[in-house]
C-alpha positions as YAML, in Angstrom:
chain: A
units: angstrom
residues:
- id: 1
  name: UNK
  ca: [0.00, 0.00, 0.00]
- id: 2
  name: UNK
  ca: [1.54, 3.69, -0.84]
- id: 3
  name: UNK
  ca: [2.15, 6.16, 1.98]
- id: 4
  name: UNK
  ca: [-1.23, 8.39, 2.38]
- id: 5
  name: UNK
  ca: [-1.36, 11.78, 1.36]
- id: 6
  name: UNK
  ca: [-1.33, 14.52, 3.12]
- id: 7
  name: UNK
  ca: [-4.58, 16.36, 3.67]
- id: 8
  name: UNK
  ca: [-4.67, 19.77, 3.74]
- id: 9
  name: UNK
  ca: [-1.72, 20.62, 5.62]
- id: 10
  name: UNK
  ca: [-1.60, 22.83, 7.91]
- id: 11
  name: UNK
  ca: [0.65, 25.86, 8.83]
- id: 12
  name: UNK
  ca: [2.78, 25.47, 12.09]
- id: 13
  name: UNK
  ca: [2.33, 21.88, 11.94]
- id: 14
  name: UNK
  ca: [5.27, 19.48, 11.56]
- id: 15
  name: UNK
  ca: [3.35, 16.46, 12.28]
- id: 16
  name: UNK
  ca: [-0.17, 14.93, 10.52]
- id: 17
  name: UNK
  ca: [-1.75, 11.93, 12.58]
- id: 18
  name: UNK
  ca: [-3.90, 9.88, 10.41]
- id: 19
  name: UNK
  ca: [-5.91, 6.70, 11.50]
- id: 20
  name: UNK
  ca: [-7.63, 3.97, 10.40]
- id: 21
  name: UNK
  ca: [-10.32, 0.83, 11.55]
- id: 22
  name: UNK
  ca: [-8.01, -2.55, 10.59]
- id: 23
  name: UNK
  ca: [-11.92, -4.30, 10.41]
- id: 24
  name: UNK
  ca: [-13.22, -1.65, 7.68]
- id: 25
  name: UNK
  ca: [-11.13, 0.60, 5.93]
- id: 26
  name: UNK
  ca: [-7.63, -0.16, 4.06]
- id: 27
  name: UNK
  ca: [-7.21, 3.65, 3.65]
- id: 28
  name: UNK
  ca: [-5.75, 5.95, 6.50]
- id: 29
  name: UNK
  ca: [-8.09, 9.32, 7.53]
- id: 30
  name: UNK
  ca: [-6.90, 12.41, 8.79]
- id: 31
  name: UNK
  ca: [-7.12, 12.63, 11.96]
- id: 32
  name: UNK
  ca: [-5.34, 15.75, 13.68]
- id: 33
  name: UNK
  ca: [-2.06, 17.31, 13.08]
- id: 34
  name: UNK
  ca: [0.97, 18.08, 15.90]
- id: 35
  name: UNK
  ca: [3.29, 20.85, 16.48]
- id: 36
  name: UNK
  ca: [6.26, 18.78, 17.90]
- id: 37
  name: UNK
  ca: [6.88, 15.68, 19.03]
- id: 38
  name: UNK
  ca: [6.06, 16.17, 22.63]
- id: 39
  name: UNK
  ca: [2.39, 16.94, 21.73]
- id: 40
  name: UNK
  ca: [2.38, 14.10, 18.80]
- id: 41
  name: UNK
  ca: [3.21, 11.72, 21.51]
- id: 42
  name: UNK
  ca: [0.71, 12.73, 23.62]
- id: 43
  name: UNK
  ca: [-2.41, 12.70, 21.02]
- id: 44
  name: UNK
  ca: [-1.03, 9.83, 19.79]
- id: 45
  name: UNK
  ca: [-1.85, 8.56, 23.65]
- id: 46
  name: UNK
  ca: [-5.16, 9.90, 23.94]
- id: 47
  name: UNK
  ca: [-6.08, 8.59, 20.59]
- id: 48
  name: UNK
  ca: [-5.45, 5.18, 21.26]
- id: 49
  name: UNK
  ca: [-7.09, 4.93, 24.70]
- id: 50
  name: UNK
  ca: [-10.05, 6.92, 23.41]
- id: 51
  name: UNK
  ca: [-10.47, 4.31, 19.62]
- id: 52
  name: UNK
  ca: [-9.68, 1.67, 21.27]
- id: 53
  name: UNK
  ca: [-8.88, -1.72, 19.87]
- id: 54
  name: UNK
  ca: [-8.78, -2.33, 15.97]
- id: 55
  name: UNK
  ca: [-7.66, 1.13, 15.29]
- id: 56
  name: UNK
  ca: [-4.19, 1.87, 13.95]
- id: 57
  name: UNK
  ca: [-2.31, 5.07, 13.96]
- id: 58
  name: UNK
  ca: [0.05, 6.65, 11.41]
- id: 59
  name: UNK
  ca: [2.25, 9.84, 11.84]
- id: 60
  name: UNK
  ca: [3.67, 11.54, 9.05]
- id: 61
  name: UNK
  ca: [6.07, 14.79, 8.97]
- id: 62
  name: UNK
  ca: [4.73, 16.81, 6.79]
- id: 63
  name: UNK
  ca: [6.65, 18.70, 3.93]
- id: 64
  name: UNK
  ca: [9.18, 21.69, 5.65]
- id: 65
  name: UNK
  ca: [7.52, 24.76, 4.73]
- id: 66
  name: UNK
  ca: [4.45, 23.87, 6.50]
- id: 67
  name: UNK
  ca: [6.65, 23.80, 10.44]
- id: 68
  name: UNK
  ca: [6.63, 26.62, 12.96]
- id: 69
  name: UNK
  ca: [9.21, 28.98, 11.85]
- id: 70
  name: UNK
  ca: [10.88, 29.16, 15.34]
- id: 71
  name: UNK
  ca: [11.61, 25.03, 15.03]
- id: 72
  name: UNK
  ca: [15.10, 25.04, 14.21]
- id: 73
  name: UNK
  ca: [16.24, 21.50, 12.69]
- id: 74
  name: UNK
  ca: [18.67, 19.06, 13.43]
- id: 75
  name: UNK
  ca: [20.44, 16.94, 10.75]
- id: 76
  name: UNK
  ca: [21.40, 13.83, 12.83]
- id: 77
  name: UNK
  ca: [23.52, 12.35, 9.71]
- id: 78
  name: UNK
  ca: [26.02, 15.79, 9.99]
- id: 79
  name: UNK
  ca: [25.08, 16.85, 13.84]
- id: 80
  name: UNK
  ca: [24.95, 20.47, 12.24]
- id: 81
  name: UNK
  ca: [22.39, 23.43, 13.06]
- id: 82
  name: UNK
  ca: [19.97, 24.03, 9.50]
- id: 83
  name: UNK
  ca: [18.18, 27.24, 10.39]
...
């Protein structure tokens, strides 16, 4: 199966949570969208205990120009500062 599309990103969002029922659907649905990783962690939480069983969660990073311009980004590979 391809990686979902993102759905109407939006701005000052790194992060797009998208879900899906494993007895129904083969296709994820937007479900919310995340700041950082600290607060995709925590939906991702709250999510789960309020689905429930047979529902699966996907995060995605959406594309860079759509993050809070005061995130400043870490390449692991080089360990250097980006912005």
């Amino acid at each position: 199966m391809s990686r979902p599309a993102a759905y109407s990103p939006e701005q000052d969002c790194k992060y797009q949570i998208l879900c899906r029922n494993q007895a129904y659907s083969r296709a994820y649905e937007h479900c919310d969208y995340a700041a950082d990783k600290a607060e995709k962690n925590y939906l991702l939480g709250e999510y789960r205990m309020a689905y429930g069983a047979g529902w699966e969660f996907k995060v995605i990073i959406l594309p860079r120009k759509y993050w809070p311009a005061a995130v400043k980004v870490v390449d692991d590979s080089m360990n250097t500062l980006l912005s």
